[in-house]
C-alpha positions in Angstrom: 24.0 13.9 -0.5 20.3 13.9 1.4 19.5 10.7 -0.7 23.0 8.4 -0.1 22.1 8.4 3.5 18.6 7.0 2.9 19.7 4.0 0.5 20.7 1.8 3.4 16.9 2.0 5.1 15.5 2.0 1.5 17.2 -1.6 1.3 16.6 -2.7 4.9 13.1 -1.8 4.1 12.6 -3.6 0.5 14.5 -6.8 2.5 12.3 -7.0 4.9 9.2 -6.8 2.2 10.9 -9.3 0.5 10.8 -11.7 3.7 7.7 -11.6 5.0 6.3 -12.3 1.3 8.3 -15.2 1.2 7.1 -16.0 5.0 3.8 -15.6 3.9 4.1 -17.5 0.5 5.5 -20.2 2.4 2.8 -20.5 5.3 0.4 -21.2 3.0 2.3 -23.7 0.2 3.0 -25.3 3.6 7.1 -25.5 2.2 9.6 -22.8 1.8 11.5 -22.7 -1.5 15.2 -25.2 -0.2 17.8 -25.3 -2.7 18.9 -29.0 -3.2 22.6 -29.8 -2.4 25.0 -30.4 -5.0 25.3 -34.5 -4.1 21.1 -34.4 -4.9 21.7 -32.0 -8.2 24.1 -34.7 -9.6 21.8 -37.7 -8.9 18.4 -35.6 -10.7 20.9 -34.6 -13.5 22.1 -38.5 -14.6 18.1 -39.2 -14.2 17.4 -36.9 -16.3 20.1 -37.6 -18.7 18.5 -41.4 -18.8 15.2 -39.8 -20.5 15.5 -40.6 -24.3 16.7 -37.3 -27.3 15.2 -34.1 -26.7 12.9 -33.9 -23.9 10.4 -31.3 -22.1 11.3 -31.4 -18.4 8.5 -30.0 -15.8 10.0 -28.4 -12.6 7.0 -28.4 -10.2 8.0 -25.8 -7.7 11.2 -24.7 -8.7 12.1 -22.3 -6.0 15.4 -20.3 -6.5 15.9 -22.5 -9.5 19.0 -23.6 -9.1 18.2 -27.1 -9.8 16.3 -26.0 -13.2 19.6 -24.3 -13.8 22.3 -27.2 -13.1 19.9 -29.5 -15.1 19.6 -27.4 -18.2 23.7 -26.8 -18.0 24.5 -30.9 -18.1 21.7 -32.2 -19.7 22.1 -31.7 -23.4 18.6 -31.9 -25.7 16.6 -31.1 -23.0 14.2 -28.2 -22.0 13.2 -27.5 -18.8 10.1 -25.6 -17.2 9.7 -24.1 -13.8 6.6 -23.7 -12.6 6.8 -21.5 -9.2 3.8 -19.3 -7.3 6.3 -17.3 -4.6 7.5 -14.0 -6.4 10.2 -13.5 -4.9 12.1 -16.5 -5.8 10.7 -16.9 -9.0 12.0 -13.3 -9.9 15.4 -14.6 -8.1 15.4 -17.3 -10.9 14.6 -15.5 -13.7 17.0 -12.7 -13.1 20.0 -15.3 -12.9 18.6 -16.9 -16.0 19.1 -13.7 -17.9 22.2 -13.1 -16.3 24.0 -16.2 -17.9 22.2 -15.5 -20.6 23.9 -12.1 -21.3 27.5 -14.0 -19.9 27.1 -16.6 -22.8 26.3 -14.3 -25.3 29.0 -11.8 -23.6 31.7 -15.4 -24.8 31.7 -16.5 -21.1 31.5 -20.2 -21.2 28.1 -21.5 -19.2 28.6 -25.1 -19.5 30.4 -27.4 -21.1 28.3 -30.7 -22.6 29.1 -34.0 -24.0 31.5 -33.9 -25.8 32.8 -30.2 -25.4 29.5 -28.5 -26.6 28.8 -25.1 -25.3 25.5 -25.5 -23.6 22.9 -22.6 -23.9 19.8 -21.8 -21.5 18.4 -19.6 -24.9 15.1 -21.9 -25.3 15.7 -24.2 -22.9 15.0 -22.8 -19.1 12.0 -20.5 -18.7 10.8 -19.9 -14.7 6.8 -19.2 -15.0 4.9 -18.3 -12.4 2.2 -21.3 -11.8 0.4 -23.4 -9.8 1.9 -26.9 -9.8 -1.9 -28.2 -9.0 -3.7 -26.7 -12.0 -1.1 -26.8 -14.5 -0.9 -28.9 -17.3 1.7 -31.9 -17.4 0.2 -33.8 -20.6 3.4 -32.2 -22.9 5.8 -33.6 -20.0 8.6 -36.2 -20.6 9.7 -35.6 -17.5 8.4 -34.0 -14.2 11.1 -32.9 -11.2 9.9 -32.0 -8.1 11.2 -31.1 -4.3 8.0 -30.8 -3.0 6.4 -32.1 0.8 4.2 -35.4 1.3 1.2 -33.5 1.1 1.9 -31.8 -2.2 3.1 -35.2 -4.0 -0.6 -36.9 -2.5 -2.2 -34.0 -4.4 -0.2 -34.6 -7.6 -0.2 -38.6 -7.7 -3.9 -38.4 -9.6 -2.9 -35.6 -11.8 0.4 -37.6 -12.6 -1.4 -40.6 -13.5 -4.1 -38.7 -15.3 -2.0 -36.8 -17.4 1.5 -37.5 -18.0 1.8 -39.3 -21.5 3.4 -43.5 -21.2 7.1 -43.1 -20.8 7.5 -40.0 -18.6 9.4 -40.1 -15.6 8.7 -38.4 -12.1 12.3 -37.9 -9.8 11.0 -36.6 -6.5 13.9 -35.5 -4.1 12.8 -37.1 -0.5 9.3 -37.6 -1.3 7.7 -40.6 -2.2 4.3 -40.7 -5.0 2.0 -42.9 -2.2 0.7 -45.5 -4.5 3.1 -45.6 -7.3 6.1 -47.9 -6.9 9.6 -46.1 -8.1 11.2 -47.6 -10.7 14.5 -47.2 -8.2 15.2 -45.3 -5.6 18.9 -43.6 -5.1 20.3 -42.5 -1.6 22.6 -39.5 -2.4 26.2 -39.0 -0.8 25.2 -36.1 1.2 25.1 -35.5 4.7 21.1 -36.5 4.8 21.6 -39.1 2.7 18.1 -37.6 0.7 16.7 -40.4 -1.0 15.6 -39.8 -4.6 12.3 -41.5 -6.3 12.1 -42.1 -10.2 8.8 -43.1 -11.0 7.8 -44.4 -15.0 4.4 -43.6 -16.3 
C-alpha cells in the first residue's frame, strides 16, 4: 500500500522533468514544438497529394508529429520522415506511431484512402531524432516544414544545394527569403496561416 501513495509525486515529478526538457529544448531551437490546426493539415495534405506516384516526404522538425501522421493517413504512395532533436516529443510521436500501428494490425481501420484503401503507417512514417541543419535532403521529393524565419534562412542554401529538380518545399507561415513560392495558400483558420510551396 506504501507504494500507491507515492505514484501521484512519482508522476508529478517525471512531468515536471518532462517540461523543463522541452523548455530547455526549446530555448535553444529558438521554437517550441506547435501542432498545426486541422484547416493547415488539410492544405499541406492536398500539396502533398500534388507531388507525382510514390514519393519520400521530409518532415524538418516534426514536433508531436501529428502533421507526419495526418499526411501519411491521406496521402496514398507516399513516405514520410520526421526529423526532430526534442526527446520528448519525438518519443510522444513515435509511441502514437506504434500505437496505430498495433490498432491496424488489431482490424481497427486507421485511414481510409482513394478509393476505399486501407491506409498503413507500416513503412511509411518513421520519427528520427535529427538535426534538420546537418541532415541530408538529396533523397527528398518533398520537404514539410513549421519551422521560424531564422530556421528557414538557415535551410534556403541547403535546399537549393541539395534537394534533387522537382521537389517541393510547403512551409506553414514561413517564407524561403530568396526563393519565390510557386503559390501561396491562406488557410480557413482563425490566423489565416499562410502556406508556401516552393519547386526546386
Amino acid at each position: 500500500m506504501m507504494i500507491i501513495q507515492y505514484i501521484p509525486w512519482l508522476i508529478a515529478v517525471l512531468t515536471l522533468i518532462a517540461v523543463i526538457c522541452i523548455v530547455i529544448v526549446s530555448w535553444k531551437n529558438g521554437i517550441s514544438p506547435m501542432p498545426a490546426s486541422r484547416p493547415v493539415r488539410q492544405v499541406v495534405i492536398e500539396e502533398v497529394n500534388l507531388i507525382p506516384g510514390y514519393a519520400d516526404i521530409m518532415e524538418a522538425g516534426s514536433g508531436w508529429g501529428t502533421l507526419g501522421m495526418d499526411v501519411v493517413k491521406h496521402c496514398p504512395g507516399k513516405r514520410l520522415t520526421g526529423i526532430e532533436n526534442s526527446l520528448i516529443p519525438l518519443w510522444a510521436s513515435q509511441w502514437l506511431t506504434w500505437l496505430s500501428k498495433g490498432l491496424h494490425r488489431a482490424g481497427a481501420v486507421i485511414g481510409t484512402g482513394r478509393g476505399g484503401q486501407r491506409n498503413s503507417f507500416k513503412g511509411r512514417l518513421r520519427f528520427i531524432r535529427g538535426n534538420i541543419y546537418t541532415c541530408s535532403y538529396a533523397h527528398a521529393d518533398g520537404v514539410i516544414c513549421y519551422l521560424f524565419p531564422g530556421a528557414m534562412t538557415r535551410l534556403a542554401d541547403k535546399f537549393k544545394r541539395e534537394l534533387p529538380p522537382g521537389a517541393r518545399v510547403i512551409s506553414v507561415c514561413f517564407a524561403l527569403p530568396g526563393k519565390e513560392p510557386l503559390r501561396t495558400i491562406t488557410c480557413r483558420d482563425a490566423l489565416r496561416t499562410k502556406v508556401y510551396v516552393y519547386a526546386f
